[in-house]
DOZARO-99894 format. One line per 8 residues: number of its first residue (from 1); for each residue z, x, y of N, C-alpha, C. Coordinates in steps of 0.1 Angstrom, whole numbers. Layout:
<pts>
NUM = Z:X:Y:Z:X:Y:Z:X:Y; ... .
</pts>
This chain:
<pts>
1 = 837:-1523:-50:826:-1530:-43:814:-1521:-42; 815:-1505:-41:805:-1496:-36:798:-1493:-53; 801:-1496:-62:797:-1498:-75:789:-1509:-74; 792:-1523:-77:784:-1534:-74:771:-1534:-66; 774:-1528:-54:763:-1525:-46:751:-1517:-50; 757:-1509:-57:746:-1493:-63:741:-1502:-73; 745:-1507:-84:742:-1516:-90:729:-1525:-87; 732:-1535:-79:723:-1545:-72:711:-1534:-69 .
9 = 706:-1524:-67:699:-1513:-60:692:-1509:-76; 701:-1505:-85:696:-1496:-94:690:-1503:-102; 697:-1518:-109:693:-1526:-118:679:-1531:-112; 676:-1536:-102:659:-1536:-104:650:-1527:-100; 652:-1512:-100:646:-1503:-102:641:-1497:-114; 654:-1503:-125:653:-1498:-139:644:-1508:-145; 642:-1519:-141:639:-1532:-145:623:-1528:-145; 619:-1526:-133:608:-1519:-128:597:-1512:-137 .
17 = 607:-1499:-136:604:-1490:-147:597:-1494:-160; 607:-1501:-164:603:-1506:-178:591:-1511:-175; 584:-1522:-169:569:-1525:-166:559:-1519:-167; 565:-1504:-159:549:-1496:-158:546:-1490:-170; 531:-1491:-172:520:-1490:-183:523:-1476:-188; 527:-1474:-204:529:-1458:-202:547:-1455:-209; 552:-1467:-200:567:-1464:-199:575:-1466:-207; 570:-1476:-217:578:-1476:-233:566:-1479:-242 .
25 = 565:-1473:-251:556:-1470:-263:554:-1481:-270; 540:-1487:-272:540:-1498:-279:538:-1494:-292; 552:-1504:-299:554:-1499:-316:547:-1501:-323; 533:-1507:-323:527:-1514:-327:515:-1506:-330; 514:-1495:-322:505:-1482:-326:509:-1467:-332; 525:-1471:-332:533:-1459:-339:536:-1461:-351; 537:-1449:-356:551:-1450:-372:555:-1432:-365; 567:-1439:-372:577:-1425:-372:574:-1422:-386 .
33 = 576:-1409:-386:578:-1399:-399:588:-1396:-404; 586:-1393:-417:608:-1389:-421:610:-1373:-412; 602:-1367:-403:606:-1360:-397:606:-1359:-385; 608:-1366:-382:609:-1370:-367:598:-1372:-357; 585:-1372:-361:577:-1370:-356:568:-1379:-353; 562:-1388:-343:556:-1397:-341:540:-1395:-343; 536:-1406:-352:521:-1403:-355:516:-1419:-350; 501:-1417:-341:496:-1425:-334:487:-1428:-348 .
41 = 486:-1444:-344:472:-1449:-354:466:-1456:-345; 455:-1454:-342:448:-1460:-334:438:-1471:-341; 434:-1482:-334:430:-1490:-341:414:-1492:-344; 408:-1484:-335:391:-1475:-339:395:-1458:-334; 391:-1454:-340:389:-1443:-343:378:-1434:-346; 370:-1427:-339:366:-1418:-350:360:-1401:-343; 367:-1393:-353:373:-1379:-352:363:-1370:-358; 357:-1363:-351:350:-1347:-354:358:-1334:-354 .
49 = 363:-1329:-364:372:-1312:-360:357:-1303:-357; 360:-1292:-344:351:-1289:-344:348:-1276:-355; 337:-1270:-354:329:-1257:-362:342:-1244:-359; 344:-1237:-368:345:-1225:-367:338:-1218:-361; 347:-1211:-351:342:-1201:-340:335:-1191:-346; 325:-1193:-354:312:-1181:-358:300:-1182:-355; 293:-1171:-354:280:-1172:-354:272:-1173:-367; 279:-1170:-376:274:-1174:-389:271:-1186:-398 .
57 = 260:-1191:-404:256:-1202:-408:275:-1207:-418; 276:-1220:-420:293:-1220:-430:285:-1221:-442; 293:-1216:-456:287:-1215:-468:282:-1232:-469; 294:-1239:-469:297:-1254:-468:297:-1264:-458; 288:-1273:-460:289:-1285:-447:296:-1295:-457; 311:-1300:-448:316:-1311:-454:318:-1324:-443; 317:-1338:-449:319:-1349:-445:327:-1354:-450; 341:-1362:-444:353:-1367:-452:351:-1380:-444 .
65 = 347:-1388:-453:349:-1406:-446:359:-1415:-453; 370:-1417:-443:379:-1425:-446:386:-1436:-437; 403:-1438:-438:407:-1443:-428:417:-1432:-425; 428:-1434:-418:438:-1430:-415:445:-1422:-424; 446:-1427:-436:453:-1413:-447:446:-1399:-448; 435:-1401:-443:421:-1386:-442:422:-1381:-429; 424:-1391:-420:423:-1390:-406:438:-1386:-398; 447:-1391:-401:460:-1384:-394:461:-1369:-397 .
73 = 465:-1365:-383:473:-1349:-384:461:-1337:-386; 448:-1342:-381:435:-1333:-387:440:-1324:-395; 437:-1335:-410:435:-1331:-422:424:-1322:-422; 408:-1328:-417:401:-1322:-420:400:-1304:-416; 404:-1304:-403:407:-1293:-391:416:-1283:-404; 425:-1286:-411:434:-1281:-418:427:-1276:-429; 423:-1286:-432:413:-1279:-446:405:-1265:-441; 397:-1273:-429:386:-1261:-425:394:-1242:-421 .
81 = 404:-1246:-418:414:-1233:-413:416:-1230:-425; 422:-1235:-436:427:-1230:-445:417:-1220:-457; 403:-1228:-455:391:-1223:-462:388:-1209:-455; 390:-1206:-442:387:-1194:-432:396:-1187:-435; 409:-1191:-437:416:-1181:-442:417:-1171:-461; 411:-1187:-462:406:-1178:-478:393:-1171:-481; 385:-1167:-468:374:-1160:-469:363:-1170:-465; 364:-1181:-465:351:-1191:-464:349:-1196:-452 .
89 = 337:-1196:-448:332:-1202:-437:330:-1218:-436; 330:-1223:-437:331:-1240:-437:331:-1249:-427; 324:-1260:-424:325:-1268:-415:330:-1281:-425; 337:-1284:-416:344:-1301:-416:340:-1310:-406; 340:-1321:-411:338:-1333:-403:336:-1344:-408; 351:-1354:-397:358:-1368:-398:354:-1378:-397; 345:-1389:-404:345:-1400:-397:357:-1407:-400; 364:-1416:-396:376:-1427:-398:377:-1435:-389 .
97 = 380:-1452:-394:388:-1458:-382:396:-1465:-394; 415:-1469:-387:420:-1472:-393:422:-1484:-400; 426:-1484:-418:426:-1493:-429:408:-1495:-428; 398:-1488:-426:386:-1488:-430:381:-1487:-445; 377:-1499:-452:375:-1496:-465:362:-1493:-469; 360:-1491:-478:348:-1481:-485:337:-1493:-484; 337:-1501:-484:327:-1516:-484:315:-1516:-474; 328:-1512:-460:318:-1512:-445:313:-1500:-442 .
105 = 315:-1490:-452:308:-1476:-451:295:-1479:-457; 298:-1489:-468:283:-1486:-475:276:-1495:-468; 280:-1505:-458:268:-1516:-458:262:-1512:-443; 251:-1509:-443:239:-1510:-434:242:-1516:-419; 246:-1525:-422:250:-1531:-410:257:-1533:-403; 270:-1525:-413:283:-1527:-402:282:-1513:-393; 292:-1514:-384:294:-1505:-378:298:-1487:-381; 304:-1490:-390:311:-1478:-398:298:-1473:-405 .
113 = 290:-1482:-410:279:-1481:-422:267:-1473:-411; 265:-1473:-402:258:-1468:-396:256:-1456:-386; 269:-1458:-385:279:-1444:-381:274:-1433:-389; 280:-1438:-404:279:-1430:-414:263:-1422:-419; 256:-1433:-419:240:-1434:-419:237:-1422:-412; 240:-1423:-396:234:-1417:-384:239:-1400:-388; 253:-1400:-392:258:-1387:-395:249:-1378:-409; 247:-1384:-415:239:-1382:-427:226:-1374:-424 .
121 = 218:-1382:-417:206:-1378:-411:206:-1364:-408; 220:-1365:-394:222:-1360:-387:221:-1340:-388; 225:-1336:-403:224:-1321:-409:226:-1321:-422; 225:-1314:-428:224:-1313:-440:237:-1307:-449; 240:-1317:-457:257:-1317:-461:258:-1316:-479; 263:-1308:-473:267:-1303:-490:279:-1316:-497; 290:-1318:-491:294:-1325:-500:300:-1335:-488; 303:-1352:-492:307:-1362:-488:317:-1367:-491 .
129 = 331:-1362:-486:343:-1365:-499:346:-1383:-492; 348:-1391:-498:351:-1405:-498:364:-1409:-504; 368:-1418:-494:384:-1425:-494:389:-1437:-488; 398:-1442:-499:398:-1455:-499:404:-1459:-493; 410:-1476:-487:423:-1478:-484:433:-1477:-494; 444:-1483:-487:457:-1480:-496:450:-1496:-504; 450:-1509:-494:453:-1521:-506:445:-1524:-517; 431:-1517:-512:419:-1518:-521:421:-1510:-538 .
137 = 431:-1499:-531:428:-1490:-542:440:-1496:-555; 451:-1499:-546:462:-1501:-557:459:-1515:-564; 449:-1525:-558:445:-1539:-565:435:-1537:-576; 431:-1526:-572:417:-1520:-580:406:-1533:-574; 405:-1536:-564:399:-1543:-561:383:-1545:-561; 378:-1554:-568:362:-1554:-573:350:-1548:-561; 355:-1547:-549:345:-1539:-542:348:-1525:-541; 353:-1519:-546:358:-1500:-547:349:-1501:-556 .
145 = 342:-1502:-567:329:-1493:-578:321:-1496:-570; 318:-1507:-565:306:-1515:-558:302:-1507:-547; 313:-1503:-536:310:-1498:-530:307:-1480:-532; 316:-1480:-542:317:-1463:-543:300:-1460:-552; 296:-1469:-557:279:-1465:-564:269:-1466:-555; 271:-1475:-544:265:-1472:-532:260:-1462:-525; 275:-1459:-521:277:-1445:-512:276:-1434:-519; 272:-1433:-530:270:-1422:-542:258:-1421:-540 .
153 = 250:-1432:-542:235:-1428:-544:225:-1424:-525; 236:-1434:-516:231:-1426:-500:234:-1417:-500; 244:-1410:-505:248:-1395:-505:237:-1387:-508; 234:-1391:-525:224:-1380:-529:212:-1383:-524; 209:-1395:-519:196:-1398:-509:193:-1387:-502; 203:-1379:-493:207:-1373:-483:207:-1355:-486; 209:-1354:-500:211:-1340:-510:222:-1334:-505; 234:-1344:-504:247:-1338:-507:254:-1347:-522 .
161 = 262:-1341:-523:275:-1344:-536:282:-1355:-528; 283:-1365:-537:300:-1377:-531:313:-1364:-541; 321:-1367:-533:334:-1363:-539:340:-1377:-536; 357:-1381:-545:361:-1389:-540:379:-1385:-540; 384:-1390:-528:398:-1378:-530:406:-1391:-532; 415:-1390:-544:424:-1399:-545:437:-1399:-536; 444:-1411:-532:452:-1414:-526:462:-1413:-535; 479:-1418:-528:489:-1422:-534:492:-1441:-534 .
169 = 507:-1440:-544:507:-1458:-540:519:-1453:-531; 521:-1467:-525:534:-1463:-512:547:-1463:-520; 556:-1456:-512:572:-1454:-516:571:-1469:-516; 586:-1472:-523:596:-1482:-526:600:-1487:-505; 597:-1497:-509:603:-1501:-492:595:-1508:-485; 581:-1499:-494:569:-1504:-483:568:-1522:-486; 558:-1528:-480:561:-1544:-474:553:-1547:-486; 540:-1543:-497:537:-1546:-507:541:-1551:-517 .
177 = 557:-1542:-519:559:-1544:-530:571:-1561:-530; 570:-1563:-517:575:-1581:-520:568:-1584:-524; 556:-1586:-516:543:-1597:-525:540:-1601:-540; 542:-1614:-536:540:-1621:-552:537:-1609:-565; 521:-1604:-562:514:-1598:-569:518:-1586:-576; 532:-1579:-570:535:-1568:-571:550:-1571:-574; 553:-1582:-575:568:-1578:-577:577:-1580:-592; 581:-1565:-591:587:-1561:-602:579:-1551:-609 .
185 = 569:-1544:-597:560:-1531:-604:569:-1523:-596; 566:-1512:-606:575:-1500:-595:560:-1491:-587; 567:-1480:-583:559:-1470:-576:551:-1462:-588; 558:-1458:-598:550:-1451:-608:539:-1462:-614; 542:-1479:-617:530:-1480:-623:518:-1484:-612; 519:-1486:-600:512:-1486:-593:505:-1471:-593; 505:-1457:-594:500:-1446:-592:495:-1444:-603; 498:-1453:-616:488:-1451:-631:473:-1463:-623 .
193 = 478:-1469:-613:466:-1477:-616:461:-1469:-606; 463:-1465:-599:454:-1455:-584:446:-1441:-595; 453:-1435:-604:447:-1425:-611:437:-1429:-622; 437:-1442:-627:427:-1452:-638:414:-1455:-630; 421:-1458:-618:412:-1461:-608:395:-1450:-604; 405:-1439:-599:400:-1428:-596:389:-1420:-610; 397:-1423:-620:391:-1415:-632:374:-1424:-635; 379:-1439:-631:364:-1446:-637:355:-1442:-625 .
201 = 356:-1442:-614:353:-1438:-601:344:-1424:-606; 348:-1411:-606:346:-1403:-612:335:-1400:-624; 338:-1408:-632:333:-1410:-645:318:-1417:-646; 319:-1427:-637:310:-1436:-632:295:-1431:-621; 301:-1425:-613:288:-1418:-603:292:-1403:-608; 297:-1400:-616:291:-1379:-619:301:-1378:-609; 312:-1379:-604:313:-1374:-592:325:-1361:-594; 331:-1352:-588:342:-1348:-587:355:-1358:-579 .
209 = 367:-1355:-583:378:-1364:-581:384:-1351:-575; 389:-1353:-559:399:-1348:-554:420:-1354:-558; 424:-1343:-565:433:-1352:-570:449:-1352:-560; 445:-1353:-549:456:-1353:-542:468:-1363:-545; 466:-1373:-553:474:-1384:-554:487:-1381:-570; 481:-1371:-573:488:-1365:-582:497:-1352:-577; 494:-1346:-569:500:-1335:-561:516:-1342:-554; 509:-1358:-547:522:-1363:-540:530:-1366:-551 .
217 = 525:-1370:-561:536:-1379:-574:543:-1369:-579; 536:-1354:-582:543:-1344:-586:557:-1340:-580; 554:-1340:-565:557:-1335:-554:570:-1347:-548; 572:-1361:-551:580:-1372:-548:593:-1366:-549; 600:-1358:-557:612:-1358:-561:617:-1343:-553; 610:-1336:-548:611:-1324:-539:617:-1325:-525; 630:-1323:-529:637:-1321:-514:636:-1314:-504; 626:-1302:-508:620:-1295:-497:610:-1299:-485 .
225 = 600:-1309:-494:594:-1314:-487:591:-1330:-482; 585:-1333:-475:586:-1346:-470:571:-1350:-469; 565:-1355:-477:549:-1358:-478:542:-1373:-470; 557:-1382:-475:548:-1402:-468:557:-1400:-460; 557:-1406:-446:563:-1409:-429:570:-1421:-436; 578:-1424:-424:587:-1435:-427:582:-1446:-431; 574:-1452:-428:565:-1463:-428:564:-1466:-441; 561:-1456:-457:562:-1455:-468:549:-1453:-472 .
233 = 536:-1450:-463:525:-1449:-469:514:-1439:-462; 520:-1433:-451:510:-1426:-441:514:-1413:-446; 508:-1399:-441:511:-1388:-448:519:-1384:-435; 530:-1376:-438:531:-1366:-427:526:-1354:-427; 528:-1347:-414:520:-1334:-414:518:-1328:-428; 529:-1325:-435:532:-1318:-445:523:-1327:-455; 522:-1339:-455:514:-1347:-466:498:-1345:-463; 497:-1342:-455:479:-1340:-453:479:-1328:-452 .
241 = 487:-1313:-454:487:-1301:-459:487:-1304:-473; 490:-1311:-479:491:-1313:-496:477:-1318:-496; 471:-1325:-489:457:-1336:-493:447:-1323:-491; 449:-1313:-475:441:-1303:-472:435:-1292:-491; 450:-1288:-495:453:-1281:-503:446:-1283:-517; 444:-1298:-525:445:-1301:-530:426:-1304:-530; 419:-1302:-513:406:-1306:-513:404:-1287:-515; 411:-1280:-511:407:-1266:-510:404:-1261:-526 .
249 = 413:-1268:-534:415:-1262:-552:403:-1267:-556; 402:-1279:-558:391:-1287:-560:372:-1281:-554; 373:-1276:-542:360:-1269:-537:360:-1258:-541; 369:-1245:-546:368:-1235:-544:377:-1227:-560; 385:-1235:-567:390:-1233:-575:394:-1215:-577; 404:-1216:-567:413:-1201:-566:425:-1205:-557; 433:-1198:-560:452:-1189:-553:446:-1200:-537; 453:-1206:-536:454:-1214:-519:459:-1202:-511 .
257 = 452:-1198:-500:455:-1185:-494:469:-1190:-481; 477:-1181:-481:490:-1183:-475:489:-1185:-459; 479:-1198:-457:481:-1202:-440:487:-1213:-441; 497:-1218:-431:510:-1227:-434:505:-1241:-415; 498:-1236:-411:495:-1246:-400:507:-1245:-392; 510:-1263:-392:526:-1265:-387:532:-1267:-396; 532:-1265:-405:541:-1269:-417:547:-1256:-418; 565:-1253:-425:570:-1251:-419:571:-1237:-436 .
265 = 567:-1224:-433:565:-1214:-447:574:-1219:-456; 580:-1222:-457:591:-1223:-469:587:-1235:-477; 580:-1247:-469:576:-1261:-480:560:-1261:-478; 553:-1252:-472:542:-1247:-473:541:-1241:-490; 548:-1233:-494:547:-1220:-505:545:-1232:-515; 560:-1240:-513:562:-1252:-525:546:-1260:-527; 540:-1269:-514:530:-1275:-516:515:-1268:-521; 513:-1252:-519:506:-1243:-525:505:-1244:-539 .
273 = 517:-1237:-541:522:-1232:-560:517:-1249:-564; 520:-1256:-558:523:-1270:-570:506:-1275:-570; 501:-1277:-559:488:-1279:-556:481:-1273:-569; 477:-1258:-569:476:-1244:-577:474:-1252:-588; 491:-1252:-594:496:-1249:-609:488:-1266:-613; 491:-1271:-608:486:-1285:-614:465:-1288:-615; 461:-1282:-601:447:-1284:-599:438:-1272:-607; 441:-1266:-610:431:-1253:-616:430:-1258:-629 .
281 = 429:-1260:-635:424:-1269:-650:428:-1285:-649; 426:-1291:-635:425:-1303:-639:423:-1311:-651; 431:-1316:-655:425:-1327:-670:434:-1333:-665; 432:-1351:-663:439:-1362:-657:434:-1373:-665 .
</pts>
């Protein structure tokens, strides 16, 4: 009977609980990672890593405009440390909000487009690395040149360089690959069309190609490391150390210098060497 009682007492306290704002996580703004780690996506966004602590002018002003694949886990913040530790002074800085596609960066009028605009003005930027969504990229969808010759030519409006950093296609699992359109492609031929993609991109506005999307494909079958979160398309920490790495070869073309973040030295060395060995004479 003194059970039942406690009961009656406890059950709408617990009941309670559950109500208040705060008290269970709406899933709907999470993904878990394959390592256990919860990454927020928020549904506007947008992220500045700040300046290295010097008084000295940075060799480099960079601008990375994307969505969420650029934007989780301050990528940019990671690049910038990792440049400081290889002797370079560098500033970084994020615009993103997430699944933002390259379309509403270029147009004038949207929100993101003006953002962008304002940032532009705002100092004078050596280079503008640009990034797509996931669905745009893997459709090859007719507004990615459109928009990427745009944003090419406000760039150099502005007298910085577009860069454009390629993405991956998502693991097997992800919700894509039901859809009509995609079914019975695998994961490999989807990343020939992300790198076809990227090469005409490239080829098209003079641009340099950050080849991160080649790093992860290298990198898929490496038990050491864990690059896309559960979800099958977000990076984990470790996957935006590979994107970091991959923008670091590409700006600076030398040895990735041995700072590991949070990522953990031992799948740090791996994401290095492979970054390295594959990025230093790019031909793709």
């Amino acid at each position: 009977m003194r059970i039942r009682w406690k009961w009656k007492i406890l059950l709408p306290l617990f009941l309670l609980l559950l109500l208040i704002p705060g008290s269970v996580s709406d899933a709907s703004q999470k993904r878990r990672t394959g390592t256990g780690q919860v990454v927020e996506i928020p549904d506007k966004w947008t992220a500045f890593t700040g300046n290295i602590n010097t008084h000295k002018e940075p060799e480099l002003k960079i601008l990375i405009v994307g969505n969420s694949l650029s934007g989780l886990n301050d990528m940019g913040e990671t690049l910038q440390k990792l440049a400081q530790a290889g002797g370079h002074r560098i500033q970084v800085e994020v615009l993103w909000k997430n699944g933002c596609p390259l379309y509403r960066y270029a147009s004038a009028s949207h929100t993101m487009g003006k953002r962008l605009r304002r940032l532009l003005k705002s100092q004078e930027w050596d280079y503008v690395i640009l990034q797509e969504n996931t669905p745009n990229v893997i459709s090859e969808d007719s507004s990615v040149p459109k928009a990427a010759q745009r944003l090419s030519k406000l760039i150099r409006k502005y007298g910085a360089e577009p860069m454009f950093l390629e993405t991956w296609a998502p693991e097997e699992g992800h919700k894509v690959y039901k859809k009509a359109d995609y079914q019975g492609i695998s994961r490999g031929q989807l990343q020939r069309r992300v790198k076809r993609l990227f090469k005409r991109l490239g080829k098209t506005n003079q641009a340099s190609v950050i080849w991160a999307g080649e790093v992860f494909w290298e990198l898929k079958d490496n038990q050491k490391v864990d690059l896309i979160a559960a979800d099958y398309k977000h990076p984990t920490a470790e996957g935006s150390y590979a994107m970091a790495c991959a923008c670091y070869m590409t700006l600076f073309q030398e040895k990735i210098p041995g700072w590991n973040g949070s990522v953990k030295e031992e799948h740090a060395k791996v994401i290095r060497r492979t970054a390295f060995q594959m990025l230093k004479n790019y031909h793709f």
